[in-house]
C-alpha positions in Angstrom: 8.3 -1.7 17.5 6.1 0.1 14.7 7.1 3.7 13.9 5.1 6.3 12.8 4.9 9.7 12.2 2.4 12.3 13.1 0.4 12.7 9.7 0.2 8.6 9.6 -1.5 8.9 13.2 -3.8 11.9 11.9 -4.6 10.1 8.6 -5.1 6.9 11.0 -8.1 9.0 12.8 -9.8 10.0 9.7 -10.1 6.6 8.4 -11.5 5.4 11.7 -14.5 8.1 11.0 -12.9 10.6 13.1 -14.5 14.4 11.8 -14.5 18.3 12.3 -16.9 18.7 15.3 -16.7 15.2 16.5 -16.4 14.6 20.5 -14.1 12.1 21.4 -13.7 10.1 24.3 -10.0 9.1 24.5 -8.9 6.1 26.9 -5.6 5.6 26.0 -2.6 3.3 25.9 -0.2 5.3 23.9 2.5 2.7 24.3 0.4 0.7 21.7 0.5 3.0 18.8 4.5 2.3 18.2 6.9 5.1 18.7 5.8 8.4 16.9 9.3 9.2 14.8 11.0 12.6 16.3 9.7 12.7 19.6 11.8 13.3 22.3 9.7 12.9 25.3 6.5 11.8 26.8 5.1 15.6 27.1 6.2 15.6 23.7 4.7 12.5 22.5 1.2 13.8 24.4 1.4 17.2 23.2 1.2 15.5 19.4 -0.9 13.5 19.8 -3.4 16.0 21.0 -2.6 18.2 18.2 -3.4 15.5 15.7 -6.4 14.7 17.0 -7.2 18.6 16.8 -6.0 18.7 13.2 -8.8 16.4 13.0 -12.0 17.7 14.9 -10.7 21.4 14.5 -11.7 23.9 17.5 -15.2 23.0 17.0 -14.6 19.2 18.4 -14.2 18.6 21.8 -11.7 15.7 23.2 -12.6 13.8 26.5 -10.5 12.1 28.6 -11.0 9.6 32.2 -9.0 11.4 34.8 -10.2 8.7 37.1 -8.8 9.0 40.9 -9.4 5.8 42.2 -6.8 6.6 44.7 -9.6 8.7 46.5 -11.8 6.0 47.3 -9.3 2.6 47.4 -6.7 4.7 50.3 -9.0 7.2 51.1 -6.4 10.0 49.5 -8.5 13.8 49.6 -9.6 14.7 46.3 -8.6 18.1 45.1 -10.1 19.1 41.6 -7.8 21.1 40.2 -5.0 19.3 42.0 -5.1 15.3 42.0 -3.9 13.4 39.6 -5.2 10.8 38.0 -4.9 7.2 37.8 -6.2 6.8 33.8 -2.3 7.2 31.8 0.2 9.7 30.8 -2.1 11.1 28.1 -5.3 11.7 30.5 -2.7 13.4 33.2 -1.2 15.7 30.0 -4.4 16.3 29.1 -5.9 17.0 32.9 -3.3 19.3 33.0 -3.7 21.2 30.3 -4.2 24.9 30.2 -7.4 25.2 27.9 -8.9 21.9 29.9 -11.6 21.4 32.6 -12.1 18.8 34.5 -15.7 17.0 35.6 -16.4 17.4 39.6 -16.5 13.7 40.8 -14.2 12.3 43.8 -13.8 9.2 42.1 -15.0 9.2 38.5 -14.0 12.5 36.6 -13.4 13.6 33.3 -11.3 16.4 31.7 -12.3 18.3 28.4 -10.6 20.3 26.2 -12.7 22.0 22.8 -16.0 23.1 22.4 -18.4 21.4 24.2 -16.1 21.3 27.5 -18.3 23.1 29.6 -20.9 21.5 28.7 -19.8 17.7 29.5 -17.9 19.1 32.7 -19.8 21.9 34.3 -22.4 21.5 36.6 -22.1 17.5 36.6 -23.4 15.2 39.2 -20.6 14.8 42.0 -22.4 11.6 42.7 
């Protein structure tokens, strides 16, 4: 398995075209990317990756994640905004989670932010 380390995965974003101020949707398979050298856990691994895609966008870029609950709809499970957790990886939970994040009102299809332009994308969105 590829290792890397977390300036690789930060220079990795600028070549795609990632920039200061940029919104990113992230829909993730961290498992992909190789193992990220020195990192000791998956909170860890999360928590890095997050800060390198901030070394990236800065504070004035905003990073988007699904925090789908399909769970709500498939077994009928109550959703709880700032409670259920979703069904969309490790890194969406980490980042649903998040103290600085918000996450979109939708039963079924949410989103969480973190950055800028979180309020924007999550507040006052369609339920529906």
């Amino acid at each position: 398995m590829k290792k890397y380390t977390q300036k690789e995965l930060e220079h990795s974003f600028k070549k795609i075209g990632l920039c200061k101020g940029d919104v990113v949707y992230v829909h993730s398979r961290l498992f992909t990317l190789g193992m990220m050298e020195n990192v000791k856990s998956k909170e860890e691994l999360c928590g890095r990756v997050l800060e390198s895609i901030f070394e990236v966008i800065t504070d004035s870029g905003t990073i988007v994640v699904p925090a789908f609950t399909t769970q709500t709809a498939r077994y009928g499970v109550p959703f709880i905004l700032e409670e259920t957790e979703c069904m969309t990886g490790m890194f969406s939970e980490y980042v649903r989670c998040h103290k600085d994040s918000i996450r979109s009102l939708h039963p079924v299809l949410s989103v969480a932010a973190i950055g800028k332009y979180k309020n924007e994308i999550c507040v006052n969105a369609s339920s529906s």
